[in-house]
VEXDREN-2710 file (C-alpha; in Angstrom, 1 decimal):
% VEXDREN-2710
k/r/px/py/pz
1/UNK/-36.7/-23.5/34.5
2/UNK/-33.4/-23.9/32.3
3/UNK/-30.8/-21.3/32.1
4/UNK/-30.5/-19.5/29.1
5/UNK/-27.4/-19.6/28.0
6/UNK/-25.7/-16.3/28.4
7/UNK/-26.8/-17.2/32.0
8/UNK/-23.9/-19.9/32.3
9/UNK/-21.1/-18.9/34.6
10/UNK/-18.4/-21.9/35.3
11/UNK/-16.5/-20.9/38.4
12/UNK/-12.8/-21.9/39.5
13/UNK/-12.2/-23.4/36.1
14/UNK/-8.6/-24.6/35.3
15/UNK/-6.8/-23.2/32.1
16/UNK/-5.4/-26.9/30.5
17/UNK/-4.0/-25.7/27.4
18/UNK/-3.7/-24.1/24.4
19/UNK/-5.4/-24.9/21.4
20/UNK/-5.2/-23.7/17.4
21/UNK/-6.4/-20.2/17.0
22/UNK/-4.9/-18.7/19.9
23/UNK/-7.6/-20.1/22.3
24/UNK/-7.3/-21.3/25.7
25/UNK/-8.8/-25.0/26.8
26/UNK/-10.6/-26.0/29.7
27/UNK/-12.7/-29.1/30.9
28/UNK/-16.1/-28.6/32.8
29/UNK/-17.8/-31.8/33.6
30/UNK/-16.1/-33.8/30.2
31/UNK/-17.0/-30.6/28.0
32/UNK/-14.1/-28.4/26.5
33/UNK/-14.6/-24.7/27.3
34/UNK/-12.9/-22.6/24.7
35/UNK/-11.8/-18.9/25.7
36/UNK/-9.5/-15.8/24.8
37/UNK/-6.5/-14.9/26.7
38/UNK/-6.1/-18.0/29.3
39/UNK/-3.4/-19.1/30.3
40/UNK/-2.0/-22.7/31.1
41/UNK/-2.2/-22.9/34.8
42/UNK/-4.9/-20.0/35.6
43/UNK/-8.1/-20.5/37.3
44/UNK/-10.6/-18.2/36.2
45/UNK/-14.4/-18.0/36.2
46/UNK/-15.9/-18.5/32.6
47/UNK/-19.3/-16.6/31.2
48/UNK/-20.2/-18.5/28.8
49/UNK/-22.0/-17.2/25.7
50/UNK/-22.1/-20.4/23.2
51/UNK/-23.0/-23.8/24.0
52/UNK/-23.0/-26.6/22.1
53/UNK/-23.2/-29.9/22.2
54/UNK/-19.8/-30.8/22.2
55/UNK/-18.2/-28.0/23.6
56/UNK/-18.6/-24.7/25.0
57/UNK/-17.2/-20.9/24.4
58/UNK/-16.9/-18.1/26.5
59/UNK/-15.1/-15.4/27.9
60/UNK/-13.1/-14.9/31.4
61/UNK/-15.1/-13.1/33.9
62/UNK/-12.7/-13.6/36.3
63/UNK/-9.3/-14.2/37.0
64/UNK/-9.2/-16.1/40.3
65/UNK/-5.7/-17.4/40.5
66/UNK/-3.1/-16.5/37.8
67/UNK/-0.7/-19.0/36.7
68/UNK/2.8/-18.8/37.3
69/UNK/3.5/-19.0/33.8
70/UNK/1.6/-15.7/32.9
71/UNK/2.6/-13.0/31.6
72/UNK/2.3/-9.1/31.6
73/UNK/1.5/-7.9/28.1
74/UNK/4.4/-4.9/26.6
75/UNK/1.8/-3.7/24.3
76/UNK/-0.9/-1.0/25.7
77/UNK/-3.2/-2.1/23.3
78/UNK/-3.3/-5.9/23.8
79/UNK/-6.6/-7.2/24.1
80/UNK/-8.3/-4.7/21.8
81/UNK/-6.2/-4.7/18.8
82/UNK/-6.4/-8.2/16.7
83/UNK/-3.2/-9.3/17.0
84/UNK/-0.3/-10.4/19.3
85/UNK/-2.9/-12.1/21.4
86/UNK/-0.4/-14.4/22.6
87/UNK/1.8/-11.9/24.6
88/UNK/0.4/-13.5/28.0
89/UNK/2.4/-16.6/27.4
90/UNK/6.0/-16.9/27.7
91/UNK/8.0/-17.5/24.4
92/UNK/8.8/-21.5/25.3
93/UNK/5.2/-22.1/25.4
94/UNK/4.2/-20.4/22.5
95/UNK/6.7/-22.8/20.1
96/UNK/5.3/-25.5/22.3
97/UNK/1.7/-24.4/21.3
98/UNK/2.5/-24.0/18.0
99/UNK/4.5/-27.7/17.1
100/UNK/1.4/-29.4/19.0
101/UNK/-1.2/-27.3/16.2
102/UNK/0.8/-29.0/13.5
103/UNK/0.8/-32.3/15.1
104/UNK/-2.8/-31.8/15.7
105/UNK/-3.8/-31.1/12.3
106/UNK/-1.6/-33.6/10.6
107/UNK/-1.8/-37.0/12.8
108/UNK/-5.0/-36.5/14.8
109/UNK/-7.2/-34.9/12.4
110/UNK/-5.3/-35.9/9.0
111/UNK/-4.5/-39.3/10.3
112/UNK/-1.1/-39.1/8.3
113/UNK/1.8/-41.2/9.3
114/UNK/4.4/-38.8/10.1
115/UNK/8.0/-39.0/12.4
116/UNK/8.4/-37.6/15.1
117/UNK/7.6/-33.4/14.6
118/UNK/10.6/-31.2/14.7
119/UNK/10.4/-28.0/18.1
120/UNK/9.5/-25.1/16.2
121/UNK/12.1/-22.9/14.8
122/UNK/12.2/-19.9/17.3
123/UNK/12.2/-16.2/15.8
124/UNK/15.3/-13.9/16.2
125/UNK/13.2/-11.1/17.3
126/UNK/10.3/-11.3/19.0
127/UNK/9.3/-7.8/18.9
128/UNK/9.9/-5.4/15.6
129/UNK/10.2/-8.2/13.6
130/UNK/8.1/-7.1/10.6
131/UNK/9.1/-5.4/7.5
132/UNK/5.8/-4.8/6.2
133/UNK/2.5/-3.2/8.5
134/UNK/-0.5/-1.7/6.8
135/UNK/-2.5/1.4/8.5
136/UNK/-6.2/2.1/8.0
137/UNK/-7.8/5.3/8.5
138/UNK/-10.9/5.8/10.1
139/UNK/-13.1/8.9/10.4
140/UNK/-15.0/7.7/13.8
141/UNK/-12.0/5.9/15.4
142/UNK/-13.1/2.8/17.8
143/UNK/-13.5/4.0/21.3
144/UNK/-12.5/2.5/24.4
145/UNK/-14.5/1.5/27.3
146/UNK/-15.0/4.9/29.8
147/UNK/-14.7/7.1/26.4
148/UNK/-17.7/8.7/25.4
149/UNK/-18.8/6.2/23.5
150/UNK/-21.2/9.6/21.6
151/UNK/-17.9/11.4/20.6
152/UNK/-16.7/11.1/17.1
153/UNK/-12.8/11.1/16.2
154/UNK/-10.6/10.2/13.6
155/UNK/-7.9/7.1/14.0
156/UNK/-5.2/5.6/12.4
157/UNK/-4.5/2.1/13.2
158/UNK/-5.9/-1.8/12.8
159/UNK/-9.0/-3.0/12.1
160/UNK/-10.5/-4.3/15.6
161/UNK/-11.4/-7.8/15.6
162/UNK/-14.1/-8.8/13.5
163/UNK/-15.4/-5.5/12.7
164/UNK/-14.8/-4.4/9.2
165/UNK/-15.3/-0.6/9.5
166/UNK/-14.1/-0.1/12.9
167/UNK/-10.3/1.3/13.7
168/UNK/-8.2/1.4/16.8
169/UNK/-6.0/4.1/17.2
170/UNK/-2.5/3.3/17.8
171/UNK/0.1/4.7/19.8
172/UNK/2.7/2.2/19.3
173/UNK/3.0/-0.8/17.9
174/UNK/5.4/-3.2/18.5
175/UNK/5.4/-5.3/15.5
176/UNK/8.1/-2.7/12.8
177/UNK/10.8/-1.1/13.4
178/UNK/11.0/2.5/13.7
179/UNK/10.1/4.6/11.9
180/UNK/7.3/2.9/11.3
181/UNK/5.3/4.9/14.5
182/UNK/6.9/8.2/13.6
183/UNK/5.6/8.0/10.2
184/UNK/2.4/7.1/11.2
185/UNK/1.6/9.2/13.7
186/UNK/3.4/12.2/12.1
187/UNK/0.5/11.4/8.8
188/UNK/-2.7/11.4/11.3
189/UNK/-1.3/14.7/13.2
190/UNK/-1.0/16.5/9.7
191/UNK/-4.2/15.7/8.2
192/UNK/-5.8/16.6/11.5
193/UNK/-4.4/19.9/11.7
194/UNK/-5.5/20.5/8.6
195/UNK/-8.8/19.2/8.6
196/UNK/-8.4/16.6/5.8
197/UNK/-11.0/13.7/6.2
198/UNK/-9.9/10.3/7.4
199/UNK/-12.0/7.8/5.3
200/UNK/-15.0/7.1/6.2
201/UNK/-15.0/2.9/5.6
202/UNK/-19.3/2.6/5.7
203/UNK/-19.8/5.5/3.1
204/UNK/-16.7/5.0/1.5
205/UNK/-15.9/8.3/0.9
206/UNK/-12.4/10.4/2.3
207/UNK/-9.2/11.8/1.8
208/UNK/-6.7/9.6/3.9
209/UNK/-7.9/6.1/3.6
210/UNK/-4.6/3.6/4.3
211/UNK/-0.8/3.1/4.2
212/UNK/1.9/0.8/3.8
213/UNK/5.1/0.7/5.5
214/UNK/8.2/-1.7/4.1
215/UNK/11.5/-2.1/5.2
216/UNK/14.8/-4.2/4.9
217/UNK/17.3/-5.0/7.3
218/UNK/19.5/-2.4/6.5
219/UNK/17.4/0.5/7.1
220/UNK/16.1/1.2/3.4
221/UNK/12.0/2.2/3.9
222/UNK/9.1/2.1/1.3
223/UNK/5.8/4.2/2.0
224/UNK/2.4/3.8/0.9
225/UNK/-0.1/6.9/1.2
226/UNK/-3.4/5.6/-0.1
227/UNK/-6.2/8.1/-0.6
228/UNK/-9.9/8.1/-1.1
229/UNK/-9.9/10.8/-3.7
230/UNK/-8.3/13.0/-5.6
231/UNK/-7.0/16.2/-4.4
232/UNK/-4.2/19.0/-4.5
233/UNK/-3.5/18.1/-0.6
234/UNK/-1.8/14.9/-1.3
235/UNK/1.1/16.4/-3.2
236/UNK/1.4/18.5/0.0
237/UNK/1.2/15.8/2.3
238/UNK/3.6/13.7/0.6
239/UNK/6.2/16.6/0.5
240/UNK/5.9/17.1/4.3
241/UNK/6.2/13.5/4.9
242/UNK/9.3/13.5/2.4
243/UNK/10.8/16.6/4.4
244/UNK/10.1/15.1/7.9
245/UNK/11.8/11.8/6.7
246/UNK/14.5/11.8/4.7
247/UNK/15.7/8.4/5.5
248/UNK/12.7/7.2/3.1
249/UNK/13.9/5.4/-0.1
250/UNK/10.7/4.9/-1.9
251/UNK/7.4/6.9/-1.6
252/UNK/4.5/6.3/-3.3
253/UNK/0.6/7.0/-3.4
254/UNK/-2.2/5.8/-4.7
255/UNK/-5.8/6.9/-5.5
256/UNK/-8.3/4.3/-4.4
257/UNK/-12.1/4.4/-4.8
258/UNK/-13.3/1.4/-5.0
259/UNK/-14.8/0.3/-1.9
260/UNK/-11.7/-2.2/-0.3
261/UNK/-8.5/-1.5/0.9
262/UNK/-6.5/-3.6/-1.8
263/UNK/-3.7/-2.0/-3.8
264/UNK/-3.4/-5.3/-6.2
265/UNK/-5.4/-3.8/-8.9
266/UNK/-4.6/0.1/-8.7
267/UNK/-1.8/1.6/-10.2
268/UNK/1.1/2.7/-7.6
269/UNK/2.4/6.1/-8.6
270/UNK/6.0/6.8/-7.5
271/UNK/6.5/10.4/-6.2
272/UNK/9.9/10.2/-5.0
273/UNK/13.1/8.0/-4.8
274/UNK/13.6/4.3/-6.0
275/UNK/11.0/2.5/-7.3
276/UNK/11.8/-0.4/-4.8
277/UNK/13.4/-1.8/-1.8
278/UNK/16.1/-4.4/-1.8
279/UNK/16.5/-7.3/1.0
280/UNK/19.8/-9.8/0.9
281/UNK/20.1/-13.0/1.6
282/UNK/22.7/-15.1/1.6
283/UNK/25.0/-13.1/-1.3
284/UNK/21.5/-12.4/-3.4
285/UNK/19.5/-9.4/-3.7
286/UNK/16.2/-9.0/-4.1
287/UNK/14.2/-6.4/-5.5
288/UNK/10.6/-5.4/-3.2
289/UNK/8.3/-3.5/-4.9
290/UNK/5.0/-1.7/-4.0
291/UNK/2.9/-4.6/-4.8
292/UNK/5.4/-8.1/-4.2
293/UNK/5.5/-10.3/-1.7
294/UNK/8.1/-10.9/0.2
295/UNK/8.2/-12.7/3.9
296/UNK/7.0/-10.5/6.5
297/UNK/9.9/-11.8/8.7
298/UNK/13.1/-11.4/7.0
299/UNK/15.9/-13.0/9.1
300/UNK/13.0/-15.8/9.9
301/UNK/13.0/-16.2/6.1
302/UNK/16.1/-17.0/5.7
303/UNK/15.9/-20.1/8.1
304/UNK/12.7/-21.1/6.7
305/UNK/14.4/-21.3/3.4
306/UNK/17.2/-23.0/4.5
307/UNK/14.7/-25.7/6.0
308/UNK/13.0/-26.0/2.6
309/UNK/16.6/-26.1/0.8
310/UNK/18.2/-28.9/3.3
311/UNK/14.7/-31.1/2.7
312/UNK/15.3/-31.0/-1.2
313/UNK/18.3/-32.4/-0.5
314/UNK/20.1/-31.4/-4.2
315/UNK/22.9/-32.5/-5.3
316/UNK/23.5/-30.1/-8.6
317/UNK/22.2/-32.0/-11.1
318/UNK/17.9/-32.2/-10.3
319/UNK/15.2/-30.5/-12.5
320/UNK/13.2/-28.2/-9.5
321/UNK/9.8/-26.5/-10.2
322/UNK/8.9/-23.7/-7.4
323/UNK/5.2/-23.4/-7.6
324/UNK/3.5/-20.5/-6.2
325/UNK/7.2/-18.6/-6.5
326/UNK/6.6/-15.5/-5.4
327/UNK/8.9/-13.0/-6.6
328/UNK/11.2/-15.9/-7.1
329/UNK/12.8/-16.3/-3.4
330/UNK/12.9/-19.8/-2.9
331/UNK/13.6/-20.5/-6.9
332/UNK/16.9/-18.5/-6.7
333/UNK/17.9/-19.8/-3.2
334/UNK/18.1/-23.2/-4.2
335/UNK/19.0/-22.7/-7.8
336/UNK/22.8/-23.0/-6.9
337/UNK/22.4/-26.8/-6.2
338/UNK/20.1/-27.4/-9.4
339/UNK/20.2/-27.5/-12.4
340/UNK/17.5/-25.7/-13.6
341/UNK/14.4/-24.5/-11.6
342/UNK/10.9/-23.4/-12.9
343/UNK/9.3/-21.1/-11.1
344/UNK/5.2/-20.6/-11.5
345/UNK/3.2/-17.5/-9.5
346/UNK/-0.5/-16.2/-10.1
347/UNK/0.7/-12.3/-10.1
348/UNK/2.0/-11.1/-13.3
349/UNK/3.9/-8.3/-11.3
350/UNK/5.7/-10.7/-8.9
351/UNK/7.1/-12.7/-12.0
352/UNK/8.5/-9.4/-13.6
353/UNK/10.3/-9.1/-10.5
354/UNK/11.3/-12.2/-10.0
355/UNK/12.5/-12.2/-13.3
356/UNK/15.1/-8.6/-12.6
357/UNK/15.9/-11.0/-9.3
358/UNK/17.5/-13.9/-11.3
359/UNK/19.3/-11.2/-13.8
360/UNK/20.5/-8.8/-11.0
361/UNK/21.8/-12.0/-9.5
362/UNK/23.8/-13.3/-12.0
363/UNK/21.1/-16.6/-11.9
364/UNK/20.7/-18.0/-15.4
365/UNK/19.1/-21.6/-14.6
366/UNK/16.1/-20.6/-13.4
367/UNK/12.7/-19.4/-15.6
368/UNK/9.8/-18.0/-14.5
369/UNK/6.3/-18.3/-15.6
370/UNK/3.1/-15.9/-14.8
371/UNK/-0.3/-17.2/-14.4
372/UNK/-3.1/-19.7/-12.8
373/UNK/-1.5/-22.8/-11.6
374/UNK/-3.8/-25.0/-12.9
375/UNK/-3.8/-23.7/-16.2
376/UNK/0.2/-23.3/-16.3
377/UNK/1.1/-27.0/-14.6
378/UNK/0.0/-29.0/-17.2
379/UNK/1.2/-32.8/-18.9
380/UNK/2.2/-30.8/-22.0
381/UNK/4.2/-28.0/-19.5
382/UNK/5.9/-30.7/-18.1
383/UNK/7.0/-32.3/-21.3
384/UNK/8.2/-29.2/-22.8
385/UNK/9.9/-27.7/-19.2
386/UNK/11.1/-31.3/-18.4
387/UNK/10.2/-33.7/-15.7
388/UNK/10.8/-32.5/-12.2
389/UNK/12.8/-34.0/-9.8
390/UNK/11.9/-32.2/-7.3
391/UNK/9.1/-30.1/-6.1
392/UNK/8.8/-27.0/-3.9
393/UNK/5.5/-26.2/-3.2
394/UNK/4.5/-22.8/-0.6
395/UNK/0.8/-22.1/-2.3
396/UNK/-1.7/-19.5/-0.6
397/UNK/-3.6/-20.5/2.8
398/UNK/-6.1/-22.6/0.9
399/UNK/-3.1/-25.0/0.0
400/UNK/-3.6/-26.1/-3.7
401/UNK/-6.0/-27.0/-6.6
402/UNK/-6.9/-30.7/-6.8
403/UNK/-6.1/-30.3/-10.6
404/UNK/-2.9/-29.8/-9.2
405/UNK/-2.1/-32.3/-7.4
406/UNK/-3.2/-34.7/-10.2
407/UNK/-0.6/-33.6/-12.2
408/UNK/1.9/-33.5/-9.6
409/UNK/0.7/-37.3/-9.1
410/UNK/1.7/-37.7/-13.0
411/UNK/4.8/-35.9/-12.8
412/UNK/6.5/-38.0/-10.0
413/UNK/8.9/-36.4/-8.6
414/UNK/11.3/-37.9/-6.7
415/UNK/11.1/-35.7/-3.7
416/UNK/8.4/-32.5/-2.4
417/UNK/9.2/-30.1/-0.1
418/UNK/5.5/-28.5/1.1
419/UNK/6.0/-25.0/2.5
420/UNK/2.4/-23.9/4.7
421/UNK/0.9/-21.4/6.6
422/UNK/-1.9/-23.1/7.0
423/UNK/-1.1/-26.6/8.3
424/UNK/-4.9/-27.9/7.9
425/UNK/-5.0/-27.6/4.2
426/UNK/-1.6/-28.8/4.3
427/UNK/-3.0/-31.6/5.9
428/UNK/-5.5/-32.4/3.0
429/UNK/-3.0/-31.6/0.5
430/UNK/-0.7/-34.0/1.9
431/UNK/-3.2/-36.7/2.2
432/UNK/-4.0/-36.6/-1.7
433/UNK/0.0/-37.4/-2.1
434/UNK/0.2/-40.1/0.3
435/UNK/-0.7/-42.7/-2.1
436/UNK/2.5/-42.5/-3.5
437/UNK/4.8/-40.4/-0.7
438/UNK/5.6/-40.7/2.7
439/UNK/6.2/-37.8/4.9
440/UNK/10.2/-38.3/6.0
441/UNK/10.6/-35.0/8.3
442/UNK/8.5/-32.7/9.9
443/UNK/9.7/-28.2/10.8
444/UNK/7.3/-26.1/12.1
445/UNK/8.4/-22.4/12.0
446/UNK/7.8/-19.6/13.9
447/UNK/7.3/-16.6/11.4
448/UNK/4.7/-14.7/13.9
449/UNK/5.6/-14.3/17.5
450/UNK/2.8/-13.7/19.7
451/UNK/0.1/-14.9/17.3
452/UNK/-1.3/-18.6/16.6
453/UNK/-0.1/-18.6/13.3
454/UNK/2.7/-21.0/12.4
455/UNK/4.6/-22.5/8.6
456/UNK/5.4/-25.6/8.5
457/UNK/7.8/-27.3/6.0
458/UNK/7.1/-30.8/5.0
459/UNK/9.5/-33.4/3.4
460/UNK/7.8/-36.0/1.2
461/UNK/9.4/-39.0/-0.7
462/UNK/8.4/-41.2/-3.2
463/UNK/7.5/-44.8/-2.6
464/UNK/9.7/-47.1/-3.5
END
């Protein structure tokens, strides 16, 4: 009789490497095993709960002999909350991991000639390196194993793993900067005094449902209540968190009740303070609202940005279109060395600020359009903007529309600078332009510490 195939345990299996998505990589009889939280170097015993024909999943039973490169985790909730699953590996191998995804994804599965891929960029901080973390609340918090799994209490934390409606409780988290904790646990210990309902994600119905939490480097914080519904408690709330905190610049709330967590289509009421944040960079300012985007990793940012200006390679006098702009980061970084930049972003609000951005800067080069990119990029946009020189492209993580690209194709640009958080669409992009570019340098940048996630900047030049 055949085993099923739960039934499969591999025993004294050797961790090989590390593979995109965080998993580790083993080899059992010419099969890869993939599996969570391996290490380079351990030998563990594998249950395996998937198997295919090429390959194998599972999950480590067992660890039998750790590797010397292992690491202990700083985080009391790693292994249950989704993220920072790479806090077993030391910091070297994780940049190492993270250069050999892009290489992956761009020569061995893209087949694209490139040169020889940069080391990835190392982060400043490694810990408390975010200046943005979104809360969800939770009226039946997920509970550990040797809880009572029957007992029902609220949380405030991150959604675990795949499961939409269930939310781990967090202590601390190691991602933001204080007071990010403080404020959070300070919100959950006041609403549970008072008996004011967490949300309750499956019926959709609640008082405290999620919350934002932005900062810049020089201490300036932006909160986010969100609530389920209306009620006279969240003016009382808010003024307790105001009283507890003074050092916070910007609060806001909103009233959500529609059934996701998004805040990209609800209107962001300012209760108290400025109505944003500002971050600086290099002499510029720039304004961060309730709803813009801005890198999650400041000081990381700013090197990524200098990557994307040194590959532009400007010398004052090129035409630059910045498409997917953002609030205008990248647009007014470079815009010294140009002269002029177009800037083109999907979210009306973002262009407003981008827009305040260029004039609070003094920047009068650069103009910035709102609205789909393949309605905006056009033939006729080009021949009334004027032909670009040069393009900077850092679109969304499904890369970019083939309309698009076509037009790009027409526009012929003398150089592209790709930015990606997602090197395997970047990978597809980039093999639509290879017909007429070739790839002339390679950065991958760490922007994540302790995840799988990686950007990578691309340099592209037209064929001669």
């Amino acid at each position: 009789m055949s085993k099923k195939k739960t039934d499969i345990l591999l025993e004294n299996v050797l961790i090989e490497s590390v593979a995109a998505e965080g998993k580790a990589v083993a080899r059992v009889d010419g099969m890869v095993v993939f599996t969570e939280f391996g290490v380079p170097g351990d030998v563990v015993d594998i249950q395996v709960f998937k198997k295919k024909k090429n390959y194998m999943e599972g999950f480590i039973k067992r660890l039998v002999k750790p590797s010397e490169q292992r690491q202990e985790p700083f985080c009391e909730h790693f292994g249950i909350c989704g993220g920072c699953r790479w806090q077993l590996l030391p910091y070297s191998l994780q940049l190492e991991a993270k250069r050999k995804q892009v290489e992956d994804q761009l020569v061995r599965i893209g087949h694209l000639n490139v040169p020889e891929i940069r080391p990835t960029l190392p982060s400043e901080k490694t810990e408390y390196y975010r200046n943005k973390l979104e809360y969800s609340a939770s009226s039946k918090r997920w509970m550990l194993s040797g809880e009572d799994q029957d007992k029902v209490e609220p949380g405030l934390g991150f959604h675990v793993g795949k499961f939409f409606d269930k939310v781990l409780d967090i202590k601390q988290c190691h991602l933001q900067a204080e007071p990010s904790n403080a404020i959070r646990l300070f919100i959950k210990q006041y609403c549970i005094d008072r008996g004011l309902p967490f949300y309750n994600i499956r019926e959709n119905h609640g008082f405290l449902r999620n919350m934002f939490v932005r900062t810049t480097q020089d201490g300036q914080v932006m909160l986010i209540v969100c609530f389920g519904e209306k009620s006279g408690e969240v003016t009382a709330l808010l003024d307790a968190v105001s009283a507890a905190f003074p050092q916070i610049t910007s609060l806001y709330y909103v009233i959500n009740a529609k059934c996701n967590d998004s805040i990209a289509d609800q209107d962001c009421i300012l209760y108290k303070g400025s109505d944003a944040i500002y971050e600086k960079m290099e002499g510029l300012r720039f304004k961060i609202g309730p709803k813009s985007f801005y890198q999650t990793n400041s000081p990381q940012a700013y090197r990524l940005y200098c990557v994307a200006r040194g590959f532009a390679a400007l010398t004052g006098s090129e035409v630059v279109y910045d498409l997917y702009t953002g609030t205008g980061t990248i647009a007014q970084f470079v815009s010294a060395k140009a002269s002029k930049v177009i800037g083109i972003e999907y979210v009306p609000e973002a262009i407003e600020d981008a827009r305040v951005n260029a004039r609070t800067n003094g920047i009068d080069n650069c103009t910035f359009f709102a609205g789909d990119m393949k309605d905006i990029l056009t033939e006729k946009f080009i021949a009334q903007n004027g032909r670009p020189d040069v393009i900077i492209l850092d679109p969304p993580r499904a890369g970019i529309h083939p309309d698009v690209a076509k037009v790009i194709l027409k526009a012929a640009p003398e150089r592209m600078v790709y930015v990606s958080c997602n090197p395997a669409s970047q990978a597809r992009d980039l093999a639509i332009f290879s017909s007429d570019y070739e790839i002339t340098a390679v950065q991958p940048v760490d922007m994540f510490p302790h995840t799988q996630h990686v950007e990578n900047v691309v340099a592209l030049r037209r064929k001669e």
